[in-house]
C-alpha positions in Angstrom: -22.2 -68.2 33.1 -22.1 -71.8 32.8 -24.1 -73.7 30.2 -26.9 -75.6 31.6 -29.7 -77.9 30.3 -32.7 -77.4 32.0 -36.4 -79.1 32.0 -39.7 -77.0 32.1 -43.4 -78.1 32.5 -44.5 -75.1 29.8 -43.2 -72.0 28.0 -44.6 -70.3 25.2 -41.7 -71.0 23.0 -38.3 -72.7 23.6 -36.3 -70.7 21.4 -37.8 -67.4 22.1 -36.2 -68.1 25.7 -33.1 -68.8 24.3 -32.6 -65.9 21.8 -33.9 -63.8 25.1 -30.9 -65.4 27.0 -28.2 -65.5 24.2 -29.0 -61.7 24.3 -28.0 -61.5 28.4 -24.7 -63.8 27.3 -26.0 -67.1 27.9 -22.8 -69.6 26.9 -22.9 -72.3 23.9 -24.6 -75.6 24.7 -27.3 -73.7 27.1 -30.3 -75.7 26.9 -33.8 -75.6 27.6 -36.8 -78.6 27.2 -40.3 -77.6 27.6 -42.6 -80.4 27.8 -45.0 -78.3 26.0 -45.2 -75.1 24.5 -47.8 -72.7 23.8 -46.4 -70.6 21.0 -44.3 -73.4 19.0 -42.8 -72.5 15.6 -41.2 -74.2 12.8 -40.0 -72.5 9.5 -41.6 -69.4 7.9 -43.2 -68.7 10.8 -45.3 -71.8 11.0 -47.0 -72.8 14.5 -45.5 -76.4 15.7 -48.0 -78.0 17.5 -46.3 -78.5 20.6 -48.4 -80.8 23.3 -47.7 -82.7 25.5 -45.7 -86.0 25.2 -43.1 -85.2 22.1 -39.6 -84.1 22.2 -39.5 -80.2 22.4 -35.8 -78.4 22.9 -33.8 -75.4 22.2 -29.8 -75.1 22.5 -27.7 -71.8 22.5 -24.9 -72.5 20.0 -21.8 -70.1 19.7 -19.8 -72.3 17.4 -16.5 -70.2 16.9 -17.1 -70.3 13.1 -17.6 -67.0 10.8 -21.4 -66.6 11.2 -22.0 -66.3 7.8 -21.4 -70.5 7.7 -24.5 -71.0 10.3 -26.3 -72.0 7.8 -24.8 -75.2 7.9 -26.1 -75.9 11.5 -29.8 -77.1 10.8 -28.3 -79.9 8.7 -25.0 -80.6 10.9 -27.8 -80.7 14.1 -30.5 -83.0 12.2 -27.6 -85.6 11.4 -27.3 -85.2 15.5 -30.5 -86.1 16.5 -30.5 -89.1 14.0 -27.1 -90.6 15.5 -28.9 -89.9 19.0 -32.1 -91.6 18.1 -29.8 -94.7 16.7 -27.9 -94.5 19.6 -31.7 -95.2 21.2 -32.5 -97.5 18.7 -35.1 -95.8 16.9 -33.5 -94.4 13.8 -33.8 -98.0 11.3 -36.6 -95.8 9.3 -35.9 -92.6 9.5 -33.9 -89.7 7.1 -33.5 -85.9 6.0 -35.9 -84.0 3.9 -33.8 -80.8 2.7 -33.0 -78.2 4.6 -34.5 -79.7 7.9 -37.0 -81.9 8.3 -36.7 -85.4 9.8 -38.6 -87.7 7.7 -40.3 -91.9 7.8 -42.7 -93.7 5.7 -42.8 -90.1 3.5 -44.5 -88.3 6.7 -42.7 -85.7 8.7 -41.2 -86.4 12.2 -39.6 -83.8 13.4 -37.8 -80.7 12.4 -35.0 -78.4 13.1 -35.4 -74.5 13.1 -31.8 -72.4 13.4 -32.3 -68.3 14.4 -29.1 -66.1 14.5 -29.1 -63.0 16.3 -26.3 -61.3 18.2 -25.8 -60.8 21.7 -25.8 -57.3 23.7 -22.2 -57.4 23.2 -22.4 -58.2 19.4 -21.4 -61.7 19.6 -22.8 -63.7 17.5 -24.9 -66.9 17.9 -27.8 -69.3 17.2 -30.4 -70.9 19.2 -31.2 -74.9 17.4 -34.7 -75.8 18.0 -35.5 -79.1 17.8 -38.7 -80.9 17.7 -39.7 -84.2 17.1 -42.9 -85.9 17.2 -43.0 -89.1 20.0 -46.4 -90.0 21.0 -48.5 -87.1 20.3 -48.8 -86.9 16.8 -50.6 -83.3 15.4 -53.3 -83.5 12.8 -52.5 -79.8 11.9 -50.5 -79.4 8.5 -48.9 -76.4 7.4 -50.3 -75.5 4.0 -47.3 -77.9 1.3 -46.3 -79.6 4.2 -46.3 -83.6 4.9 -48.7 -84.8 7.2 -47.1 -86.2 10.7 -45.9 -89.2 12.2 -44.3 -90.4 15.6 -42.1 -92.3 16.9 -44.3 -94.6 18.7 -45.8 -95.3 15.4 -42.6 -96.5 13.9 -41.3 -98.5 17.1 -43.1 -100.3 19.9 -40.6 -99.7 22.6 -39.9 -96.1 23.1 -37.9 -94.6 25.7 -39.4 -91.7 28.1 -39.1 -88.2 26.3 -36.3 -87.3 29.0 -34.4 -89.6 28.3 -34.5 -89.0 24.5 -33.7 -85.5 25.6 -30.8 -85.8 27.4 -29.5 -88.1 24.8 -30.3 -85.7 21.6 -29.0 -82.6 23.8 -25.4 -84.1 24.4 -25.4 -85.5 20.3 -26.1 -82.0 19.0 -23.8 -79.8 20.9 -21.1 -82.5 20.5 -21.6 -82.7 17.1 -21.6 -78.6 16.3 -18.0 -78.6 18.3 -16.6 -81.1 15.9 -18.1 -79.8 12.6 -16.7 -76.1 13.9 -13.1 -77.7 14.1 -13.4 -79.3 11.4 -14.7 -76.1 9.0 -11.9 -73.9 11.1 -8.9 -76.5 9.4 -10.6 -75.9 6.0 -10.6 -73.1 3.5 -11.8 -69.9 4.2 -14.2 -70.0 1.2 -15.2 -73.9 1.7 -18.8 -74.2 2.2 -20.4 -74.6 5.2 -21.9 -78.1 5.1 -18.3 -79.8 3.9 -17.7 -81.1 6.7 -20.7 -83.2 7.3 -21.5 -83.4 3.2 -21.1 -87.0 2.4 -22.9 -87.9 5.3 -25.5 -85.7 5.0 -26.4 -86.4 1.0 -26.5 -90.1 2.3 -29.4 -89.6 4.8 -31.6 -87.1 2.6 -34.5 -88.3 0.8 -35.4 -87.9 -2.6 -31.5 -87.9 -3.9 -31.6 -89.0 -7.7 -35.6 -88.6 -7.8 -38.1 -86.4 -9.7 -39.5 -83.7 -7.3 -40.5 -79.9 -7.6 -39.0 -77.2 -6.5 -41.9 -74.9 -5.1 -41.2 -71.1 -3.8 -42.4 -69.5 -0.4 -45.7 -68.9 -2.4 -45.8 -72.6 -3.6 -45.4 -71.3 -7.0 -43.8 -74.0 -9.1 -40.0 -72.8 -9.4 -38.3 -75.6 -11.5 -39.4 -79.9 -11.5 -36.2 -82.6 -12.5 -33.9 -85.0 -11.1 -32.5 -84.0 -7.2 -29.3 -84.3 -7.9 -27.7 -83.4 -4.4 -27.3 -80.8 -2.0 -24.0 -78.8 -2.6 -21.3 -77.6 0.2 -23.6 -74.3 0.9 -26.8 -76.3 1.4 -28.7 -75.1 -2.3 -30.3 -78.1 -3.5 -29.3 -78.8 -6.8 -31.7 -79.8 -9.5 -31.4 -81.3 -13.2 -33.7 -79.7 -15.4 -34.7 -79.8 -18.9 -32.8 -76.5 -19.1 -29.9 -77.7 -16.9 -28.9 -77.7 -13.6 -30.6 -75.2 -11.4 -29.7 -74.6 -7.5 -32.3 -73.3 -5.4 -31.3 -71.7 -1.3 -33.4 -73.4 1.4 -35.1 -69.6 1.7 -36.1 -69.5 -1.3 -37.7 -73.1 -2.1 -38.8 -76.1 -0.9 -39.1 -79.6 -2.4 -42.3 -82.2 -3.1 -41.3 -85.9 -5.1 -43.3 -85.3 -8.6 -45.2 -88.3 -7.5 -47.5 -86.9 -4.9 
């Protein structure tokens, strides 16, 4: 089969789709928009409102990588849709909340949610789903989590969501070909986000800031200086007991200021 990005009016959820046709063999860079969804999802299972009039895609992605470095894909793809929305002009305010939220003005704009699964021939792969708020913003927030924002709020000239689709489609699966060539001419044991790193530490938020690291509970874990994110993607954290390094399934961070 040949990849293929395709538009739909509704599904239930774009990356169900795609897991259901990464399983039948469907090839890297197979894409599907929904213009809305009825069963979004973001991260620990939390519903993504998905009307109508924001940016709503999933991508098969069989990056020829061990899959045990897909982890590095939800940060490699949100430092794709940033360089598509500055492509677009849109980008001046906008950054990365660790592991994969886009972030402006401290409220959440989008986010990226990476599932692994095999196929029937037990290949692996990952579907990237990507949403980003662009003139529907939800009300909604998940329990810990930042209340919304959109790009029409941050720009007055925004382009149609098709457009913005096309553009972040072609940035992400261009992007995940170069970051796997790049991670296949390093060291077996390098981590997966070494290829992106520097550039990915300069877009996040909070770097050299007090925050909290809370657990899937929201139990306080650990509060000190965000130091950085290392090459596997465990945020690192300077505590009055030293430095402590949480995994994005494990944690999640707030600034000690809110």
């Amino acid at each position: 089969m040949d990849a293929q990005f395709t538009i739909v009016d509704v599904t239930g959820s774009t990356n169900d789709d795609l897991l259901e046709a990464g399983k039948q063999g469907a090839p890297h860079g197979t894409g599907l928009a929904a213009r809305a969804q009825t069963a979004g999802r973001g991260r620990r299972g939390h519903k993504w409102d998905s009307t109508a009039g924001n940016l709503l895609l999933s991508i098969v992605l069989r990056p020829r990588v061990d899959p045990a470095k897909y982890s590095g894909l939800a940060a490699v793809s949100g430092l794709a849709v940033l360089e598509a929305l500055e492509a677009q002009g849109l980008a001046n305010e906008i950054g990365l909340k660790w592991p994969n939220d886009l972030v402006a003005r401290g409220r959440k704009l989008g986010g990226i949610l990476v599932e692994a699964a095999r196929d029937n021939e037990g290949k692996p792969f990952a579907v990237c789903g990507i949403g980003v708020n662009v003139n529907y913003v939800p009300s909604e927030v998940p329990d810990g989590g930042l209340a919304a924002i959109g790009l029409s709020d941050l720009n007055e000239n925004v382009p149609a969501v098709d457009v913005l689709l096309k553009e972040v489609y072609y940035t992400v699966v261009n992007a995940v070909d170069a970051w796997a060539d790049l991670l296949d001419a390093m060291k077996e044991n390098t981590g997966p986000l070494a290829p992106v790193h520097s550039e990915y530490i300069s877009h996040l938020n909070w770097i050299g800031e007090h925050v909290i690291a809370r657990s899937l509970a929201g139990d306080e874990l650990a509060r000190g200086v965000f130091q950085t994110v290392d090459d596997f993607g465990r945020a690192c954290i300077e505590t009055e007991d030293g430095l402590r390094s949480f995994h994005f399934e494990e944690a999640s961070l707030r600034p000690l200021s809110e």
